[in-house]
N, CA, C and O atoms as CSV, one atom per row, in Angstrom:
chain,resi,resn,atom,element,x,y,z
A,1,UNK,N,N,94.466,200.996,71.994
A,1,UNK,CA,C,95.610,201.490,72.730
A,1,UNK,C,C,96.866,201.206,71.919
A,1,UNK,O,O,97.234,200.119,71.474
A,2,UNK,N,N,97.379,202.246,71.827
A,2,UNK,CA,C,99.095,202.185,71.074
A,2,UNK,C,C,100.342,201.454,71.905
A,2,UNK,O,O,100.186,200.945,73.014
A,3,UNK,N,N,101.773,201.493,71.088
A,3,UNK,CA,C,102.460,201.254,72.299
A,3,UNK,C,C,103.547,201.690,71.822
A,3,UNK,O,O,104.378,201.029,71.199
A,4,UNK,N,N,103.614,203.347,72.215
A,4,UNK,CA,C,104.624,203.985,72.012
A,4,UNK,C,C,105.771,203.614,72.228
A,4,UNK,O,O,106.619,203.679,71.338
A,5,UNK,N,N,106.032,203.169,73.389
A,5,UNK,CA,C,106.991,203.092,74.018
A,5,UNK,C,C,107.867,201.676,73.675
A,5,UNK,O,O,107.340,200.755,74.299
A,6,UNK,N,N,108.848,201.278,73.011
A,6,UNK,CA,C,108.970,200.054,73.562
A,6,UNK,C,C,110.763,199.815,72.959
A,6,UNK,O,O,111.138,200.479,71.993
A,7,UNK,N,N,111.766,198.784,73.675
A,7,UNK,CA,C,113.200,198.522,73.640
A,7,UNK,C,C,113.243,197.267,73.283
A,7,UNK,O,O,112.523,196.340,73.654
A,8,UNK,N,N,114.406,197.275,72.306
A,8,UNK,CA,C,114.341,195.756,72.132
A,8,UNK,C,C,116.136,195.296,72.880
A,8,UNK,O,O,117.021,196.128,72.681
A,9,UNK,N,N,116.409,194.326,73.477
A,9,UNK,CA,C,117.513,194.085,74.326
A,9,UNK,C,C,118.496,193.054,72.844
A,9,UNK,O,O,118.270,191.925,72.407
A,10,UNK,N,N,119.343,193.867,72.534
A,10,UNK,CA,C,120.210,193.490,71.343
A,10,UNK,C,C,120.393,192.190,71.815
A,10,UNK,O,O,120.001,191.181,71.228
A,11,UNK,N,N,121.001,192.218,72.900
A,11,UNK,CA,C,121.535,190.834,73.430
A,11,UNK,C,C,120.646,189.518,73.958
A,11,UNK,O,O,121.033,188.358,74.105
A,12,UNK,N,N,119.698,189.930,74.125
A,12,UNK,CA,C,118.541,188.395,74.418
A,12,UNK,C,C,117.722,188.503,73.108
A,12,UNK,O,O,117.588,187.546,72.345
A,13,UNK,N,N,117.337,189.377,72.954
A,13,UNK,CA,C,115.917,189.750,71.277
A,13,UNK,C,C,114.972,190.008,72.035
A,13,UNK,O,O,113.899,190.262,71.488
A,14,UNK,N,N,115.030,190.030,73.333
A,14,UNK,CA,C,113.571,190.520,74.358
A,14,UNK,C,C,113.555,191.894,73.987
A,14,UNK,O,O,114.431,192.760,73.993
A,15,UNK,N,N,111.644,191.890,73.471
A,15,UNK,CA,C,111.480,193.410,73.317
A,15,UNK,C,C,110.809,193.838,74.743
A,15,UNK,O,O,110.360,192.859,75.339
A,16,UNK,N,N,110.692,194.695,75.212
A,16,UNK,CA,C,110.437,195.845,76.771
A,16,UNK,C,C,109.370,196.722,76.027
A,16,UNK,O,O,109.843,197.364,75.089
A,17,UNK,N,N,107.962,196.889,76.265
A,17,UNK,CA,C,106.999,197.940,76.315
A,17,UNK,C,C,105.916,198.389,77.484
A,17,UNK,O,O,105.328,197.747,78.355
A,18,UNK,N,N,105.919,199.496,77.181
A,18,UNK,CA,C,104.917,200.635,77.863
A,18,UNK,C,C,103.637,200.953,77.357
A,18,UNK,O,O,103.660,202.047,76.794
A,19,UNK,N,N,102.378,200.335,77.343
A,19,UNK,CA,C,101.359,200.545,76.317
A,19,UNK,C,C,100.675,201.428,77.236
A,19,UNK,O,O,100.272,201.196,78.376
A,20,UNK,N,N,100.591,202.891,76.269
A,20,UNK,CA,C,99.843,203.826,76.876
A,20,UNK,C,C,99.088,204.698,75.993
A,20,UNK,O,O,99.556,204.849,74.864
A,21,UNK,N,N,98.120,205.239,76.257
A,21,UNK,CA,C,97.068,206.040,75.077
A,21,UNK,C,C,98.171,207.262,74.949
A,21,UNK,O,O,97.743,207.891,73.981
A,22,UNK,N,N,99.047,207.756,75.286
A,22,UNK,CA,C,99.978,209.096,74.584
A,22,UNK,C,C,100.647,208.887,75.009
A,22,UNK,O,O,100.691,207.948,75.804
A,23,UNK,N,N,101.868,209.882,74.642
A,23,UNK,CA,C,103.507,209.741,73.521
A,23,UNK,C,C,104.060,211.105,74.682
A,23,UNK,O,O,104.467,212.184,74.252
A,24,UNK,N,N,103.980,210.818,75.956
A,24,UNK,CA,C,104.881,212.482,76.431
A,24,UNK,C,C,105.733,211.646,77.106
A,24,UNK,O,O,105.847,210.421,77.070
A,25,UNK,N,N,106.540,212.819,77.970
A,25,UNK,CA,C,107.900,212.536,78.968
A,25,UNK,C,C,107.806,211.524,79.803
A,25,UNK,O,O,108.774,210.807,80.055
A,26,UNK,N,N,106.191,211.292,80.518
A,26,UNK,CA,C,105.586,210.611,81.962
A,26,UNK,C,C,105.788,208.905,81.202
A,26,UNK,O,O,106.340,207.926,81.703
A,27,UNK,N,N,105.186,209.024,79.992
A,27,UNK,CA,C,105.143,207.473,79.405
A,27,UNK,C,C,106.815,207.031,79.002
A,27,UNK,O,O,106.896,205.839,78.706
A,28,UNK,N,N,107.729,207.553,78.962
A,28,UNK,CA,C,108.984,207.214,78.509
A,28,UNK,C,C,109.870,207.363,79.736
A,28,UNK,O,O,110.989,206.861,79.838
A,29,UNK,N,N,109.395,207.936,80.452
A,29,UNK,CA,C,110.128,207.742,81.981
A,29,UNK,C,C,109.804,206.426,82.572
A,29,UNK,O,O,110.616,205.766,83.219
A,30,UNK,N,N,108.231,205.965,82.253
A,30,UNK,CA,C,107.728,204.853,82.651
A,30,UNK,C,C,108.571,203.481,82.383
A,30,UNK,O,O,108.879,202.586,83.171
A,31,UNK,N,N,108.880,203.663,80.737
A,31,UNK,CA,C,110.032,202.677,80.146
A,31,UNK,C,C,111.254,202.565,80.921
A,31,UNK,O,O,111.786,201.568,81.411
A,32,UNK,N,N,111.580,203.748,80.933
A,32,UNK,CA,C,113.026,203.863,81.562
A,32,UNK,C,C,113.581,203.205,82.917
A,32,UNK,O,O,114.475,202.403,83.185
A,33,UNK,N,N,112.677,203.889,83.600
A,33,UNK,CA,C,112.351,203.125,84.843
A,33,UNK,C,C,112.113,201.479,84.677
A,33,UNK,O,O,112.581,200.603,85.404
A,34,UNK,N,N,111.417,201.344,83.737
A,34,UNK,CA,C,111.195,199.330,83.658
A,34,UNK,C,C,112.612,198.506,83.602
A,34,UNK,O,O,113.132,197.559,84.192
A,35,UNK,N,N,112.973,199.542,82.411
A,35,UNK,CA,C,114.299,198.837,81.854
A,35,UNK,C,C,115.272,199.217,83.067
A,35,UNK,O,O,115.543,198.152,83.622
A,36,UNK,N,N,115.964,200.360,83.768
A,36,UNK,CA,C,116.696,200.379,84.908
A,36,UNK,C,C,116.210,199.526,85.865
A,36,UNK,O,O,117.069,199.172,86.672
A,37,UNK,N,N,115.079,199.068,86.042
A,37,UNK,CA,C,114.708,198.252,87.563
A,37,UNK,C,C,115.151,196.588,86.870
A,37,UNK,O,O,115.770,195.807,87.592
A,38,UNK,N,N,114.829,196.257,85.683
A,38,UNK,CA,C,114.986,194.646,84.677
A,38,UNK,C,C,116.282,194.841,84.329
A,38,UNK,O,O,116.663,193.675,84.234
A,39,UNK,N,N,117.177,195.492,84.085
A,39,UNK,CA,C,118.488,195.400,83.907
A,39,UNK,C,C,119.486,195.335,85.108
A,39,UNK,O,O,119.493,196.358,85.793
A,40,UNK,N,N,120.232,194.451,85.453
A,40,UNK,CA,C,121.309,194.284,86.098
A,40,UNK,C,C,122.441,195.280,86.482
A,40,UNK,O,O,122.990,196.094,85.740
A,41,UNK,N,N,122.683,195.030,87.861
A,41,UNK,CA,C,123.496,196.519,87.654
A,41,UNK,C,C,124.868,196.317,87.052
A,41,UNK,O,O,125.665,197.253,86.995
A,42,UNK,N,N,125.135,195.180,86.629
A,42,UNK,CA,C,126.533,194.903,86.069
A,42,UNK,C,C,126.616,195.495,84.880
A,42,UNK,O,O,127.723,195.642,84.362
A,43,UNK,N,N,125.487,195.920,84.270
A,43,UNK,CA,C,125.348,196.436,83.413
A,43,UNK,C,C,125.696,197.973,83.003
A,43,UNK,O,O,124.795,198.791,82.818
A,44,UNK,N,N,127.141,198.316,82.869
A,44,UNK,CA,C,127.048,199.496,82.917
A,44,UNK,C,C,126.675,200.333,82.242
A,44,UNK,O,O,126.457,201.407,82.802
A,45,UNK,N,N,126.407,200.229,80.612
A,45,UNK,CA,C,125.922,201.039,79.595
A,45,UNK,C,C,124.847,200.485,78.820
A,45,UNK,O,O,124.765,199.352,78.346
A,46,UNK,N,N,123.891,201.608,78.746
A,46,UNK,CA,C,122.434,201.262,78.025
A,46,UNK,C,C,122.393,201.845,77.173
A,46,UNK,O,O,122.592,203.005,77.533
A,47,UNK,N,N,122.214,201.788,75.910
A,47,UNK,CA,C,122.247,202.597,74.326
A,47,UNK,C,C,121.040,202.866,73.962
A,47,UNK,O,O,120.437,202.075,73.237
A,48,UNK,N,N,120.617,203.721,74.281
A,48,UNK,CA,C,119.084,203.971,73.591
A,48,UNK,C,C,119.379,204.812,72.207
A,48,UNK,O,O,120.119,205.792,72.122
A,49,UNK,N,N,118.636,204.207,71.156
A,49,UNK,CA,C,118.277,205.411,70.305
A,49,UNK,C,C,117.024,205.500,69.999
A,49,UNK,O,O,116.342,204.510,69.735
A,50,UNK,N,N,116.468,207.015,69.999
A,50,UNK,CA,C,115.323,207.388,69.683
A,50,UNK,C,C,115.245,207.857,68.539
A,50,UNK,O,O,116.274,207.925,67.866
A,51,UNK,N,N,114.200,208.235,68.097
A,51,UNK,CA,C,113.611,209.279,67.132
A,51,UNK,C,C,113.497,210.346,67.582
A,51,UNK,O,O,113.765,210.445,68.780
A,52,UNK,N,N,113.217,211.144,67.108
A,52,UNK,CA,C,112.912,212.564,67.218
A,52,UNK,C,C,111.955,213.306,67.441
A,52,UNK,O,O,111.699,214.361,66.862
A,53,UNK,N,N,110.979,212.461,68.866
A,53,UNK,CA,C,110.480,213.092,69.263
A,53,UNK,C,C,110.523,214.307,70.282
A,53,UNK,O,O,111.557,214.575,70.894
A,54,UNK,N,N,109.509,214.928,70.412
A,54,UNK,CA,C,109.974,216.029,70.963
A,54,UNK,C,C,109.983,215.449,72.477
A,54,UNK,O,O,111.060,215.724,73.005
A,55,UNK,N,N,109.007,214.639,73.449
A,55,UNK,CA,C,109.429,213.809,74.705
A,55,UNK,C,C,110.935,213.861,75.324
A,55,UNK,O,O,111.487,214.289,76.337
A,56,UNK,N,N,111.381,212.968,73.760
A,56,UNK,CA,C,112.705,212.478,73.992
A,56,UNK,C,C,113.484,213.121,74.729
A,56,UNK,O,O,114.214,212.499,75.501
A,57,UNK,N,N,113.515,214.462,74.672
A,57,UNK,CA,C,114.385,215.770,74.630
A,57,UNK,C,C,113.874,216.279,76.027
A,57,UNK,O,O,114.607,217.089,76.594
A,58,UNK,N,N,112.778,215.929,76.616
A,58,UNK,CA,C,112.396,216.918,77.606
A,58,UNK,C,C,112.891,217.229,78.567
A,58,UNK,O,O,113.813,216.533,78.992
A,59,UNK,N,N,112.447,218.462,79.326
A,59,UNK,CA,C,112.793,218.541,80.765
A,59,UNK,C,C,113.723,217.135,81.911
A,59,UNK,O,O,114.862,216.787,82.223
A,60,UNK,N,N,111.932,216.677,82.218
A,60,UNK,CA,C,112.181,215.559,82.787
A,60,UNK,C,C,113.010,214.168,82.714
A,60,UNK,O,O,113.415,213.412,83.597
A,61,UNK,N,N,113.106,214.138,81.153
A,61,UNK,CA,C,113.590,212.893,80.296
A,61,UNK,C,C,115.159,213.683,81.134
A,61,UNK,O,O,115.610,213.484,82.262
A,62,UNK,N,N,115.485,214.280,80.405
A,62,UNK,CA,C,117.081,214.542,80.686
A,62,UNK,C,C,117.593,214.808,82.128
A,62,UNK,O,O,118.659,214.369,82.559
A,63,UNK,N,N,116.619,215.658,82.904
A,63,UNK,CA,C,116.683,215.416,84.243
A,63,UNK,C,C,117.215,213.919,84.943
A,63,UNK,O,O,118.215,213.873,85.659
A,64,UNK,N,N,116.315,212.619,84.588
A,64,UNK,CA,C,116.022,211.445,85.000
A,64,UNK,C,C,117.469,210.817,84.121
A,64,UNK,O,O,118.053,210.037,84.873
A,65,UNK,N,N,118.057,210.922,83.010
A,65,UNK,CA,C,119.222,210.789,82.622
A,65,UNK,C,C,120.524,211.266,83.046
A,65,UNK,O,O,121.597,210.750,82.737
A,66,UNK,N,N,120.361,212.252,83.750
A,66,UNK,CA,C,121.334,212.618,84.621
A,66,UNK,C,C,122.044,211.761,85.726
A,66,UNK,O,O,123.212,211.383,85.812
A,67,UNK,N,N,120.908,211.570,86.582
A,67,UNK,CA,C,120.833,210.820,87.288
A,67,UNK,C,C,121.045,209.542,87.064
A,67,UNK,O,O,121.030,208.871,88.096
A,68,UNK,N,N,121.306,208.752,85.740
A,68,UNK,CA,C,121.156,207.451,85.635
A,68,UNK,C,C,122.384,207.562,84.324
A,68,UNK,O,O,121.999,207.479,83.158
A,69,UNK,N,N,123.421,207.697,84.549
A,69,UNK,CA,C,124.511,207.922,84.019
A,69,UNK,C,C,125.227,206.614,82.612
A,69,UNK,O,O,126.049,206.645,81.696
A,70,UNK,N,N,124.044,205.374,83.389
A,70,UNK,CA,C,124.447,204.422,82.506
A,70,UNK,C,C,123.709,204.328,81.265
A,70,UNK,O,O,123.877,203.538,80.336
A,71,UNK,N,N,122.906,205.215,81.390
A,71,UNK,CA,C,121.747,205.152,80.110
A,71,UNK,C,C,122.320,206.542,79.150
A,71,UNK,O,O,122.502,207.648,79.659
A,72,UNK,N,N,122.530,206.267,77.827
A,72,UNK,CA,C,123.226,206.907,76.989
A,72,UNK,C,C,122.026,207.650,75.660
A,72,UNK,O,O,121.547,206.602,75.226
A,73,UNK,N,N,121.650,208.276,75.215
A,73,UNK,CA,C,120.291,208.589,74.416
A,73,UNK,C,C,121.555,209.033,72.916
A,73,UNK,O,O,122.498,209.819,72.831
A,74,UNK,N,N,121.137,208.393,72.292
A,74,UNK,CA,C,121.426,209.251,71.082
A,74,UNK,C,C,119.792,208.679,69.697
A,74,UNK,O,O,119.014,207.725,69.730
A,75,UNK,N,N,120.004,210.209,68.397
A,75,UNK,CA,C,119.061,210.616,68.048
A,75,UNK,C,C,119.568,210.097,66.891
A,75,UNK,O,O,120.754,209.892,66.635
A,76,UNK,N,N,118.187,209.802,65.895
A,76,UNK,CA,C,117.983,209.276,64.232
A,76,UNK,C,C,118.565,210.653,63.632
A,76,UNK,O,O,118.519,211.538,64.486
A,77,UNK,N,N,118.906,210.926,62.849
A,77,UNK,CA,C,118.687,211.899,61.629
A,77,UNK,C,C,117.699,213.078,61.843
A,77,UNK,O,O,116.688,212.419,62.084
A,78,UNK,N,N,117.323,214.316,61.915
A,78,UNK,CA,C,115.925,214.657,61.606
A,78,UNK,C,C,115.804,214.397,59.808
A,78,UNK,O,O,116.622,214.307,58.893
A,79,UNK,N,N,114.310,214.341,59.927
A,79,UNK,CA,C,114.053,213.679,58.385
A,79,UNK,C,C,114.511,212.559,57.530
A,79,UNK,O,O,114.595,212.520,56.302
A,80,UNK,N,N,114.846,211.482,58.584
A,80,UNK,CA,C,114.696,210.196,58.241
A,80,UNK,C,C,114.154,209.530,59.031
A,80,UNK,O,O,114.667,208.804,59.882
A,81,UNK,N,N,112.638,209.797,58.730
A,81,UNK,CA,C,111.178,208.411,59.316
A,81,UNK,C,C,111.872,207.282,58.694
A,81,UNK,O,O,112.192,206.340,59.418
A,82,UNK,N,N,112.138,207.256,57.484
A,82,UNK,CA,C,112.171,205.991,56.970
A,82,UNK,C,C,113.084,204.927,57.672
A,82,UNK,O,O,112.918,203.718,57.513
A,83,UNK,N,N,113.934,205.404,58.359
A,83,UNK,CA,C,114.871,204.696,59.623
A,83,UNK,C,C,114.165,204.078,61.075
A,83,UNK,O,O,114.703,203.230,61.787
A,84,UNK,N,N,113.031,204.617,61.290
A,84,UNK,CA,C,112.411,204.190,62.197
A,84,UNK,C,C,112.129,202.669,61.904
A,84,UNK,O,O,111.491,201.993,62.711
């Protein structure tokens, strides 16, 4: 089993994962959801950056970001893996 999914919290060094056999929207909503329910609501801004998967981008993903206004997504480069 992989573990696609996973955040590391700049501010404690606690890393946050989702270990799931595939990489779609359902498993990164799963994260999202962990980290909004474990994060404080004093917390007003969450910085995610992803890669460039195609998930990242989805329907649902951005739907569920809407709604959760404190969570911010920004993207790597395309064609720099080596940044991952």
């Amino acid at each position: 089993m992989s573990c696609p999914s996973s955040t590391l919290d700049t501010r404690t060094g606690e890393v946050l994962g989702v270990c799931r056999r595939r990489k779609r929207q359902q498993e990164l909503l799963d994260l999202l959801e962990l980290i909004h329910q474990q994060t404080p609501g004093s917390v007003r801004r969450i910085v995610l950056i992803c890669d460039n998967l195609s998930a990242h981008r989805g329907k649902k993903v951005q739907a569920w970001l809407g709604k959760h206004r404190r969570f911010e997504m920004f993207f790597l480069p395309v064609h720099c893996s080596w940044m991952n």
